[in-house]
N, C-alpha and C positions, 0 to 999 in steps of 0.2 A: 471550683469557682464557676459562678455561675456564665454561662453561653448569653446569656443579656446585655454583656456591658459591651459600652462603644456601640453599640445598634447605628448613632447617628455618628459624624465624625465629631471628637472632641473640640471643645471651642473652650480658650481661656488666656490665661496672662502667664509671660515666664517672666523673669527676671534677667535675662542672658543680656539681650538686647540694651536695653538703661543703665543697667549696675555690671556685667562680667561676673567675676570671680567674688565680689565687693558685698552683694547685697546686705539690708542690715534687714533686723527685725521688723522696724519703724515703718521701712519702705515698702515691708510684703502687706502690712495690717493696711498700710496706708491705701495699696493699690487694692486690697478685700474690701475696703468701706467704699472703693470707689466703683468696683463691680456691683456690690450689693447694690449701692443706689441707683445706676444708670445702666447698668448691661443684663443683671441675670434677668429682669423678663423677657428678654429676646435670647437666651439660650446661652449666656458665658455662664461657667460657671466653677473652673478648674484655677485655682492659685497655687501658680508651680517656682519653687525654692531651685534654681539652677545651682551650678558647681561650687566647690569649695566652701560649702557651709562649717566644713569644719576644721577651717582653717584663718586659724586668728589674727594671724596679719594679711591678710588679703583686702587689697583696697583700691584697686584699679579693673580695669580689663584684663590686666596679664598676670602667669601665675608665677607665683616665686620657687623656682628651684629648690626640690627637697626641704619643704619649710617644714615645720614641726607639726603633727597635726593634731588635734584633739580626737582620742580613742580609749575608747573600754579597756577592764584587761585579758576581755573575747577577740580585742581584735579590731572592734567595728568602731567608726568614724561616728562621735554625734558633733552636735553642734555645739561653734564656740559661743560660749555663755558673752564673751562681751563684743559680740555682735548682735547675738540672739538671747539677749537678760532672761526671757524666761524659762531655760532651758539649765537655770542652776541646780544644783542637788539631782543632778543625773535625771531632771524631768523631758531631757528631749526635746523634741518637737510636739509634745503634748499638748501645751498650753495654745501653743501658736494655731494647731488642727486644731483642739477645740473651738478659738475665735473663729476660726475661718467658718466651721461647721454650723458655729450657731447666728453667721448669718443666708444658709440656707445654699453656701459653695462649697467646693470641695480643693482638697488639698494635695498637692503632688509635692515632689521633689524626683533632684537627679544625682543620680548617682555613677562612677566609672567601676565598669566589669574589673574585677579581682580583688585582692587583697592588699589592703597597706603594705610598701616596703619597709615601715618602722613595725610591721607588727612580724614581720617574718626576721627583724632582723632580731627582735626583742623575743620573735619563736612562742608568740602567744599562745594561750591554748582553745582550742575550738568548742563552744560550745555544746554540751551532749557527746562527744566522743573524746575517745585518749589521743587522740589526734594533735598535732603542734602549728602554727601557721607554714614552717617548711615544709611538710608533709605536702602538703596541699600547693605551695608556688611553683607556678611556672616564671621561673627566672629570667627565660627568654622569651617572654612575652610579654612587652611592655608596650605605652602607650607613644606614640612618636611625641607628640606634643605636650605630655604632663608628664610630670615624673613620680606622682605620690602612689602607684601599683604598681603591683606584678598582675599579669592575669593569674587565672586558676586552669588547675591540669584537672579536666572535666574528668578524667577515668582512676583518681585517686580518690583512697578511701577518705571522708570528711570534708570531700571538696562540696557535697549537696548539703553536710550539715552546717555548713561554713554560711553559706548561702541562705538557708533555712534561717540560719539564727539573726541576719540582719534586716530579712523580711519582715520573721516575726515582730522584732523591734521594732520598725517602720511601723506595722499593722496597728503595734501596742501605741504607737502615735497619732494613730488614726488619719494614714495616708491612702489618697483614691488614685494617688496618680505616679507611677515614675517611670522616670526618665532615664535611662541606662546607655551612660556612653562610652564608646570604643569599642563598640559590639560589631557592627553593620561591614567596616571598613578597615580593614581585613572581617569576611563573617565568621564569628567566633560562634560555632552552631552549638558547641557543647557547651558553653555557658550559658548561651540562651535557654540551652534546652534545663539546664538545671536553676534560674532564674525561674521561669516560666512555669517550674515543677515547685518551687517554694511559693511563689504568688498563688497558684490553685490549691496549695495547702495552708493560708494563711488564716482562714477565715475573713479575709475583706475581697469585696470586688476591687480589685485595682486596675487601671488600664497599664499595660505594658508597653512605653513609646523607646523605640531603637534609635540610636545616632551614632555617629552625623551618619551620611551617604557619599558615597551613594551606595545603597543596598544593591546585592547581586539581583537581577532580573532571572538569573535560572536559580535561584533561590526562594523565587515569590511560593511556591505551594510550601516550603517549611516556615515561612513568613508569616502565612493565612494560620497557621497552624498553631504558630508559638507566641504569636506579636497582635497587638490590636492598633497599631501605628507605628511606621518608616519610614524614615528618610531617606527621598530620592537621589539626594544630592549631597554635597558638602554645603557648608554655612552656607545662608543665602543673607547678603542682604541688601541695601539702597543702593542695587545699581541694576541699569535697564539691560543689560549683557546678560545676566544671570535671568531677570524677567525672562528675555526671549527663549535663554537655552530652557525653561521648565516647561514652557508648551509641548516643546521635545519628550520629557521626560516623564511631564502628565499621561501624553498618549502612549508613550511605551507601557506603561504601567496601569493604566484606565480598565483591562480586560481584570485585574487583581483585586481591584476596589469592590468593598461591599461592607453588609452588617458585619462590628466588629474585626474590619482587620481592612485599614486604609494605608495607601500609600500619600506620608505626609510629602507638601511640598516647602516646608518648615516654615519658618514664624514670620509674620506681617513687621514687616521693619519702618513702624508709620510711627508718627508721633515723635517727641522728645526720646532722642537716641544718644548712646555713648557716654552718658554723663560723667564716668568716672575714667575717662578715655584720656591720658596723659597731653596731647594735641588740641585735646579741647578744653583745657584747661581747665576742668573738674566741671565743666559747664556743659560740656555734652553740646549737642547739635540736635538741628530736627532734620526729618526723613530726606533725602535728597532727591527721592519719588515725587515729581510733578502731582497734580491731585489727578490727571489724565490716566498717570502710570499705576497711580493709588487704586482708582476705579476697576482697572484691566486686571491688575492685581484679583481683588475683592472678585471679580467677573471670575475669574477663571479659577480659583481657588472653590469660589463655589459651585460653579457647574462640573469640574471636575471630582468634587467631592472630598477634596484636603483637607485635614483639620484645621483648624484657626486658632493661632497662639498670637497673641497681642503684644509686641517687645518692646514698644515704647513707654515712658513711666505714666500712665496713665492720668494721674493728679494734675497731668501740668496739658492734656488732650481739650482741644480748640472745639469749638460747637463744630467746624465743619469734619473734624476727625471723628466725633462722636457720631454726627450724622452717617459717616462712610461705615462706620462696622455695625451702627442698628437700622439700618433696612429691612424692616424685614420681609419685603417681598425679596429681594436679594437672598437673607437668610436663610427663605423657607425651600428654595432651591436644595444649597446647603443641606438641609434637613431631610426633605421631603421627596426629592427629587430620583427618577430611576431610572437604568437603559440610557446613560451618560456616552458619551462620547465624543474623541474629538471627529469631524466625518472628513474637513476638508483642513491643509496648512500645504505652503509653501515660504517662503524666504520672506514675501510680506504678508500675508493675511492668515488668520486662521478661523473655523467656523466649526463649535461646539454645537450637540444637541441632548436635548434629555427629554424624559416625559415625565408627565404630575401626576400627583398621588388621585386625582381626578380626570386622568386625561386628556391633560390642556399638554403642549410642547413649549419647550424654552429653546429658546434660539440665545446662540452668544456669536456678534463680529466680530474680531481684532483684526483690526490695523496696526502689523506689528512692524510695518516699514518707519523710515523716519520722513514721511513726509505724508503729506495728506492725499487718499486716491478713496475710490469707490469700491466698495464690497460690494457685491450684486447674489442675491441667493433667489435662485427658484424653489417655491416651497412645496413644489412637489417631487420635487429632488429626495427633500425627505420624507417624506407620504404625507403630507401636508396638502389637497385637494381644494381645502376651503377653509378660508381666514375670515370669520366672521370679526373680530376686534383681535387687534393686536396692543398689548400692552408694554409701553417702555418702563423697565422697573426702578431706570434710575431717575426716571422724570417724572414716574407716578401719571403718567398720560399715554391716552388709549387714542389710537389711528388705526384706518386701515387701509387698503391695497388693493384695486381693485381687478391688478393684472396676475394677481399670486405670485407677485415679484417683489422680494424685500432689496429697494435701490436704496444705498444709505451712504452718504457722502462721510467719512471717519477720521477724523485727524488724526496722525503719526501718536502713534504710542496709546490711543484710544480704544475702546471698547464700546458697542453696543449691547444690550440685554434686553429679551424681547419675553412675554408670554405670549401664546397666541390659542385662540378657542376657536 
């Protein structure tokens, strides 16, 4: 596999966030027409099929206990046809990657590390070898929170062919992206590493994204190695407590970032959320993220360099949520941007820096207390001598300074983001 892929960090939509376990067909094509038209010229460009696709009664957030699942007689999980109609007569996720493809995005899904427990119990057989799905289970290794695997015992014979034959399928699907969870937390290294070994022999560039977290921190050089994206954390979502603890966990992890292999800080939980959420009565809610908390979000996901996964159903996203994920002076951070780091935090503030692909510095404040105080940066603190214009990214307005002192008065839960030349 080509050393190209993931160069910048991935940007795109999952399904986790709006649908769970649930999502249908309708609602993945729905949310690709709606990337197509308003996100991919700013850089989205990933539509990712989260859990249980192949399982036909799922229809909430939560997953049903040993439900029957739709699988080959190899073994491998496809999808249920009366979620995903065009996946009848054994065509897969084919049709769905082609739509996706030929509006100029690409396609992921996720998957959990090991093998069906109705295929081990049914003792499938592996494809390419005389091998049986027993051969291959690790019976005591299961996931705390799903029950449809076993993991896989990486040092038995068939357990790489096992692996090999679901990628390949995937490939024959024409998928760019997936998502493999129950890896990170406990780190299942020999799966990853036979994972990682069928993706490089698949013939497609696929990005490889680890979940949940939090990933082992003395595990980041086999990470850079095997993975093109991690999760730092467990779930993250619409609540300001998790916000703060990731600033934490950005900077532990900030020296590991770079071309193709980022530490995710997981998915943007903006927009219409939960929708099949039993409490919200199939109607879902919106972000519980202030547009303050949104911003700081957005700030520090980009100058930290985290991928960006979009969790909200996108069709039902407000001109002000649209506006918040295409900035693209925001973005090209994101993109562009090198020599990241966080320099200063304590218990209320924190202060990112980075340099541009031209030279210019980006400055990031947070006010991460809950109430409103001053950030005060000397800009020669950070070899910053002379500020001819400084640009505010989220105001699209240029000021400047004439004591080489960024004083900026910041509301609770706020963020500032600066270029400066």
């Amino acid at each position: 596999m080509s050393k190209k892929i993931a160069l910048t960090p991935p940007m795109g939509w999952n399904s986790w966030d709006c649908y769970g376990a649930s999502v249908r067909e309708d609602e993945v094509r729905g949310n690709a027409d709606y990337m197509e038209k308003y996100l991919k010229k700013y850089g989205w460009e990933y539509v990712v099929v989260d859990i249980q696709w192949y399982e036909p009664t799922a229809d909430s957030t939560e997953y049903h206990p040993y439900a029957p699942l739709d699988m080959d007689q190899y073994g491998r999980l496809i999808p249920s046809v009366n979620r995903f109609p065009s996946a009848k007569d054994g065509n897969g996720f084919k049709a769905l990657g082609e739509y996706i493809h030929n509006k100029g995005l690409k396609f992921g899904i996720h998957i959990l590390r090991g093998i069906p427990k109705q295929a081990v119990k049914a003792n499938t057989p592996i494809l390419g070898t005389d091998k049986f799905a027993k051969d291959i289970a690790d019976t005591n290794s299961i996931c705390p929170w799903n029950t449809d695997m076993y993991g896989i015992d990486a040092t038995k014979e068939g357990a790489q062919e096992y692996y090999n034959s679901i990628i390949n399928m995937y490939a024959e699907w024409g998928i760019d992206f997936i998502k493999v969870d129950d890896l990170s937390f406990p780190y299942a290294k020999g799966e990853i590493e036979l994972i990682k070994n069928a993706l490089d022999n698949c013939g497609r560039e696929v990005v490889f994204s680890l979940s949940p977290g939090p990933a082992p921190l003395e595990e980041a050089e086999h990470l850079k190695v095997h993975a093109n994206m991690w999760r730092i954390s467990g779930d993250f979502w619409d609540n300001w407590e998790q916000l703060y603890k990731q600033f934490e966990l950005l900077g532990n992890w900030n020296e590991h970032m770079g071309a193709s292999h980022w530490p995710d800080a997981d998915m943007l939980s903006f927009g219409h959320i939960c929708l099949r959420e039993h409490q919200f009565e199939g109607k879902g809610k919106w972000t519980n993220f202030t547009r303050r908390e949104q911003k700081t979000l957005m700030t520090l996901w980009c100058i930290a360099r985290s991928p960006l996964m979009f969790g909200g159903e996108m069709t039902d996203n407000d001109q002000w949520t649209l506006e918040l994920i295409t900035n693209e002076e925001v973005l090209n951070v994101l993109k562009c941007s090198n020599s990241n780091k966080q320099f200063y935090r304590d218990e209320d503030k924190a202060i990112w820096t980075a340099k541009g692909k031209d030279g210019e510095d980006y400055v990031a404040l947070f006010n991460i207390s809950d109430i409103d105080r001053k950030v005060d940066l000397d800009l020669r603190e950070i070899g910053i001598e002379k500020a001819d214009t400084i640009r505010d990214l989220w105001q699209h307005e240029d000021f400047k300074v004439s004591s080489g002192i960024l004083n900026c008065k910041i509301k609770a839960h706020e963020a500032k983001f600066y270029k400066i030349k």
